[in-house]
N, C-alpha and C positions, 0 to 999 in steps of 0.2 A: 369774519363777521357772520352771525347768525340770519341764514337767510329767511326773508319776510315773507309768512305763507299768505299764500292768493284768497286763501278764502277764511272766515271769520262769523263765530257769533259773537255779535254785539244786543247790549242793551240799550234800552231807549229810553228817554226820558218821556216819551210820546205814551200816551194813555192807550192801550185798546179797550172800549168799552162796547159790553154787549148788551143790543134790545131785547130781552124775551119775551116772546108773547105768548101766552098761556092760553087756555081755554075759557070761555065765557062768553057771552050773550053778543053774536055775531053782529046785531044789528047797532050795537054800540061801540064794537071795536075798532071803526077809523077814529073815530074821535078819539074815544079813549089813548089809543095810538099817538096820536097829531097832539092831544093835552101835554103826554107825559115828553113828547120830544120838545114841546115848546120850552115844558119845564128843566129840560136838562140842555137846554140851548146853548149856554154857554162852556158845559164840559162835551159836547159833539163839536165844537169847533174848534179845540186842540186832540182831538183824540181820533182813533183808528176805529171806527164803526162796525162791527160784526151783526147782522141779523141773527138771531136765535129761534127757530122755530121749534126745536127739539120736545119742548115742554106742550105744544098744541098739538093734541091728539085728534079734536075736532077738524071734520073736514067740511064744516058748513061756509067756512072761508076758505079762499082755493089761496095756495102760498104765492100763485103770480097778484094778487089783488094788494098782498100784504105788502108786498115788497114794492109794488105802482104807489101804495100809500106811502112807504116812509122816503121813499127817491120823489114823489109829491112835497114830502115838507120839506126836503130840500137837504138830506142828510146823502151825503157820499158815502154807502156801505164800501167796503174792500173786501166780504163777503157773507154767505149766507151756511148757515150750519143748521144740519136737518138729520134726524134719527132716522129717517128709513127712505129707498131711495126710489119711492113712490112720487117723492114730490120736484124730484131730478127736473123731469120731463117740463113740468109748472115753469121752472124757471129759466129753462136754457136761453129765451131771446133775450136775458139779460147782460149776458156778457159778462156775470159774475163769477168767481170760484164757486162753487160749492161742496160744500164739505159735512160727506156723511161720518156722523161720529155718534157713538151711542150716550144717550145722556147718563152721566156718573150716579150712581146713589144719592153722595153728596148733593150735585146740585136739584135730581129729584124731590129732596129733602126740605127744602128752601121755598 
């Protein structure tokens, strides 16, 4: 009998979908934020929730504010992805992963 190994990648039928938040008019970006979550309400509540910061360059919003906003509308991230590790320090009382990863062409592109 072929023995059964311990460990496994499996696929999910489970969504991961990511927030990104781009750069734009600071004074309108919780709302903007809290709009588009309300509008995607029903696919955050089967899915694996990723924060995306990678695309905001801007630092007139500090990345702990961003993230008090979307755990406010009441989205469970399972973590935060950030192109540079300036903004590590922002988020550590959150208890989240974070994960520095540089953002691709592709998704620059987009």
């Amino acid at each position: 009998m072929k023995r059964r190994r311990q460990a496994v990648i499996k696929g999910s039928s489970l969504p991961a979908l990511r927030i990104v938040v781009r750069d734009g008019d600071a004074h309108s970006l919780r709302t903007e934020l809290l709009e588009t979550i309300d509008n995607a309400r029903p696919l955050l509540a089967e899915a694996i929730a990723v924060l995306d910061l990678r695309e905001r360059l801007a630092r007139d919003v500090d990345a702990h504010d961003i993230v008090t906003a979307v755990r406010d509308a009441g989205v469970r991230l399972a973590a935060v992805l950030i192109g540079d590790s300036g903004q590590r320090d922002a988020l550590a009382e959150f208890s989240l992963p974070v994960i520095e990863a540089p953002l691709s062409t592709r998704d620059a592109l987009r």
